[in-house]
MMTF fields as JSON, N, C-alpha, C and O atoms, coordinates in Angstrom:
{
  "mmtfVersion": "1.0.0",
  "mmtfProducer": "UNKNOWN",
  "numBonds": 227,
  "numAtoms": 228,
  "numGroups": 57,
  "numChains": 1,
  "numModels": 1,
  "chainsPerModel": [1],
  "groupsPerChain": [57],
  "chainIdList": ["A"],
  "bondAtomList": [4, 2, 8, 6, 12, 10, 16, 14, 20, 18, 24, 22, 28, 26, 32, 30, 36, 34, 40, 38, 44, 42, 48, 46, 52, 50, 56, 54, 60, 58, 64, 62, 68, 66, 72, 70, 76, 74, 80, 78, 84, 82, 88, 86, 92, 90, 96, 94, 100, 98, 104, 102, 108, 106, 112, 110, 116, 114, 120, 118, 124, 122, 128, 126, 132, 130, 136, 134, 140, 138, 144, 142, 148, 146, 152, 150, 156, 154, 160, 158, 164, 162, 168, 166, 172, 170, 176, 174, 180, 178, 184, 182, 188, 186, 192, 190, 196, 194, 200, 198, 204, 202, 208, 206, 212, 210, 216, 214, 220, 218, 224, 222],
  "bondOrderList": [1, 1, 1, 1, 1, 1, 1, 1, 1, 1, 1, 1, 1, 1, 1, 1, 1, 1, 1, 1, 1, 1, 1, 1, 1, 1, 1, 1, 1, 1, 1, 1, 1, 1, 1, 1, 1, 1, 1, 1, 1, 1, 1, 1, 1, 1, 1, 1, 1, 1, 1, 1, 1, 1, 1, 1],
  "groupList": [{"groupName": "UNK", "atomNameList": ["N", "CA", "C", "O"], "elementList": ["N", "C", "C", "O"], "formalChargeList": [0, 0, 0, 0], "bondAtomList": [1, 0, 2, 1, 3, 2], "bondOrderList": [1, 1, 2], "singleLetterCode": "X", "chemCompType": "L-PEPTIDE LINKING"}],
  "groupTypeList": [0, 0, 0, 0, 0, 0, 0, 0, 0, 0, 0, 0, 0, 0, 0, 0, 0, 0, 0, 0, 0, 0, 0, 0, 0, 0, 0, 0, 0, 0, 0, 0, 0, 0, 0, 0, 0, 0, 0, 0, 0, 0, 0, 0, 0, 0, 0, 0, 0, 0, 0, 0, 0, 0, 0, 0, 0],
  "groupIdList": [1, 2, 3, 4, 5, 6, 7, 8, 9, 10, 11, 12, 13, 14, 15, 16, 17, 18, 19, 20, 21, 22, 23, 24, 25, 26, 27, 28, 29, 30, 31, 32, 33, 34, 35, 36, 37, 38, 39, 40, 41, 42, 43, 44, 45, 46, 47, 48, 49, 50, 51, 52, 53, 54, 55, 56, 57],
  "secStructList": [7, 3, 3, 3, 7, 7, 3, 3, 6, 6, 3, 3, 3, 3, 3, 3, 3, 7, 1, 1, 1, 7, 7, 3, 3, 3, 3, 3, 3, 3, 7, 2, 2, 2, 2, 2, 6, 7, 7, 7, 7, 7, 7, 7, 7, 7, 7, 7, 7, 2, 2, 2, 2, 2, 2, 2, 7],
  "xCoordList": [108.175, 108.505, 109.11, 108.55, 110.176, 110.77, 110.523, 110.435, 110.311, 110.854, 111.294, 110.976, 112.363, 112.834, 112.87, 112.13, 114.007, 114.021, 115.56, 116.161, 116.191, 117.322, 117.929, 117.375, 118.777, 119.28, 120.131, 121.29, 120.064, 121.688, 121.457, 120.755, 122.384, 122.457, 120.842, 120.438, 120.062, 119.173, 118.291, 117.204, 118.353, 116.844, 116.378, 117.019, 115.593, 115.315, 114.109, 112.911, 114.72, 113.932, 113.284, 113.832, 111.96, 111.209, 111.769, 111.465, 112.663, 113.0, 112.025, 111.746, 111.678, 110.949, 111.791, 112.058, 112.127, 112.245, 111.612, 111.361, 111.129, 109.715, 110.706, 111.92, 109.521, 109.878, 110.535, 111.304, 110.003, 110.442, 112.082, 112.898, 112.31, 113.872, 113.773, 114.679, 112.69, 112.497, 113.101, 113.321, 113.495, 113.712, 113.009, 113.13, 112.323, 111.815, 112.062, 112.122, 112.236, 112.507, 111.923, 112.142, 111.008, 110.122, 110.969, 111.811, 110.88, 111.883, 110.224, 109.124, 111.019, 110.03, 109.836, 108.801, 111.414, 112.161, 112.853, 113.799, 112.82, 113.418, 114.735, 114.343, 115.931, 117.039, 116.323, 115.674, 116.606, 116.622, 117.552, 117.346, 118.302, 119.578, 119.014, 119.0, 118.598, 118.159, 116.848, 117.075, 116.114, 115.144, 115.881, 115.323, 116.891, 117.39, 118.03, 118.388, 118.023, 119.015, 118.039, 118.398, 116.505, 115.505, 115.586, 115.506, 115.759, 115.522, 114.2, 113.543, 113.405, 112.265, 111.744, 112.376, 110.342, 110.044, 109.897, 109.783, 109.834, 109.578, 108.272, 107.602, 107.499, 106.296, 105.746, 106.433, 104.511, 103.772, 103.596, 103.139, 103.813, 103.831, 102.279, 101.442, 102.248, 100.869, 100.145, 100.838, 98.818, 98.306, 98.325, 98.765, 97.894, 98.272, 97.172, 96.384, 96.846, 95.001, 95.732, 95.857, 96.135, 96.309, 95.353, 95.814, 93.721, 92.88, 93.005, 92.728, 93.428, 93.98, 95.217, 95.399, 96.087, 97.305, 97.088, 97.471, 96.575, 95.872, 95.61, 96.056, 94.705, 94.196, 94.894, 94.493, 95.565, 96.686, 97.618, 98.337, 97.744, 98.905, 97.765, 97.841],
  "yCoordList": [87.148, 88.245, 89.377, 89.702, 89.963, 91.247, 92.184, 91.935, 93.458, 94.879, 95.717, 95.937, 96.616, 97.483, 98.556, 98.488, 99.583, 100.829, 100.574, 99.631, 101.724, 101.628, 103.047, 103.163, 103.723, 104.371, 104.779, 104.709, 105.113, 105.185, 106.545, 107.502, 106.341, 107.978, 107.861, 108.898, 106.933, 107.209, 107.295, 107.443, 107.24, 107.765, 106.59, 105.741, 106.841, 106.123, 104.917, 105.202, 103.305, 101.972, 101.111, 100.936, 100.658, 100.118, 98.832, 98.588, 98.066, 96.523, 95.282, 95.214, 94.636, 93.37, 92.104, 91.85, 91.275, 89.649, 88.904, 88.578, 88.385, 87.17, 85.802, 85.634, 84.822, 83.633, 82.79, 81.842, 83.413, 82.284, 82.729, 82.117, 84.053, 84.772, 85.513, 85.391, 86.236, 86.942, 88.079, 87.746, 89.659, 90.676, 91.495, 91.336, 92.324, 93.503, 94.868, 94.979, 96.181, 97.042, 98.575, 98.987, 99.137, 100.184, 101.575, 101.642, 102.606, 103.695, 104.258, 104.061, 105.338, 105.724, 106.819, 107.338, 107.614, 109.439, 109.28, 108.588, 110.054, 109.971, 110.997, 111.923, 111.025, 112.257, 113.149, 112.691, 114.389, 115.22, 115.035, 115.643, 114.539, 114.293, 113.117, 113.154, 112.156, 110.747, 111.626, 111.905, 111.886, 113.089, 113.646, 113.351, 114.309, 115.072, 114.112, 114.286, 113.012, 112.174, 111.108, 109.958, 111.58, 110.6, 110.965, 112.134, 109.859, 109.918, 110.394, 109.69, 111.162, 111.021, 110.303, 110.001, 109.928, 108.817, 109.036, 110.262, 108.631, 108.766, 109.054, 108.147, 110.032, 110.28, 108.846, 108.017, 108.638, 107.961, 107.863, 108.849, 107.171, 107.125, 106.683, 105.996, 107.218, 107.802, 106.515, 105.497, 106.395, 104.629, 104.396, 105.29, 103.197, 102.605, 102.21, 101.769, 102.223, 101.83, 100.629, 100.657, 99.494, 98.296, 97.573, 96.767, 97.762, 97.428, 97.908, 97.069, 99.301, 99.99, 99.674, 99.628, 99.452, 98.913, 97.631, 97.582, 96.712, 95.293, 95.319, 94.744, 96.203, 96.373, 97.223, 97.328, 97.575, 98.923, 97.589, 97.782, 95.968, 94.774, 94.341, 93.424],
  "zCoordList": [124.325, 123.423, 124.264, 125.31, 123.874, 124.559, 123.977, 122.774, 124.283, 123.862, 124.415, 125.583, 123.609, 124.632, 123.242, 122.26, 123.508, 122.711, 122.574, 123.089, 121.671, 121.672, 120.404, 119.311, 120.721, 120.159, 119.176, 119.584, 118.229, 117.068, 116.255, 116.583, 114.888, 114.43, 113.849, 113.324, 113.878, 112.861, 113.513, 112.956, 115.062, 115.948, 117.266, 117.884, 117.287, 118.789, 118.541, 118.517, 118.335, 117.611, 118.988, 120.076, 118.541, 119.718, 118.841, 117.673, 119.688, 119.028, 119.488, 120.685, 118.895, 119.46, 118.671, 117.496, 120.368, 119.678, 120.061, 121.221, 118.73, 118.575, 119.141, 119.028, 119.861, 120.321, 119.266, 119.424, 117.977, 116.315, 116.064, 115.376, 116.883, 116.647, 115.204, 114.381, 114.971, 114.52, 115.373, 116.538, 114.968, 115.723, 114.092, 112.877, 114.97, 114.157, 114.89, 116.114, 113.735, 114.597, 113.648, 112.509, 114.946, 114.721, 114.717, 115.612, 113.913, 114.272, 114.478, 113.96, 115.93, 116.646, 116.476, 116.06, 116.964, 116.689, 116.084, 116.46, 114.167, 113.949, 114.369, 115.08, 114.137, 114.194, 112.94, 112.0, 113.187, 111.681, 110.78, 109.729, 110.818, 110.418, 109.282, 108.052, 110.165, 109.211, 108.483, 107.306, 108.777, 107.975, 106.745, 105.688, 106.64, 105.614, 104.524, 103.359, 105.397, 103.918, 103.614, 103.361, 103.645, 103.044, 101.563, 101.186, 100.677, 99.219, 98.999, 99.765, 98.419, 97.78, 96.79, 95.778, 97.06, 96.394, 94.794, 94.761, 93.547, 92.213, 92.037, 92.53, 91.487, 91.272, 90.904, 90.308, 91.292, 90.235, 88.468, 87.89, 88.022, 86.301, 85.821, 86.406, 84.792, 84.538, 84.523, 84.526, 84.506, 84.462, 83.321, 82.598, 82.726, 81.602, 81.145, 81.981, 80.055, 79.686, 78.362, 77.138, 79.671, 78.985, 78.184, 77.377, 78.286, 77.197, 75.835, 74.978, 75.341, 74.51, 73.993, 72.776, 74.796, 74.344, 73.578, 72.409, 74.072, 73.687, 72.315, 71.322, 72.569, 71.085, 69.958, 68.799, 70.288, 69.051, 68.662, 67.681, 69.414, 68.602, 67.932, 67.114]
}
């Protein structure tokens, strides 16, 4: 297995390649840059009281 690090606009990635040739890759630092153009996630939607529902068919 190798790792090393490696750099681009989106920050500084600890890469690993698996013996299977898998490559996975960890962002470590991100840039602020890649920071500012994170989407935010969608709130959670309210839970659902599917036993109730069940029963209102």
């Amino acid at each position: 297995m190798k790792t090393y690090t490696r750099e681009d606009d989106s920050g500084t990635w600890e890469v690993t390649e698996h013996p299977n040739g898998v490559t996975t890759s960890l962002l470590l630092i991100p840039t602020p840059q890649f920071l500012e153009n994170q989407v935010p996630m969608p709130p959670d939607p309210e839970p659902r009281n599917l036993e109730k529902e069940i029963d209102e068919l």
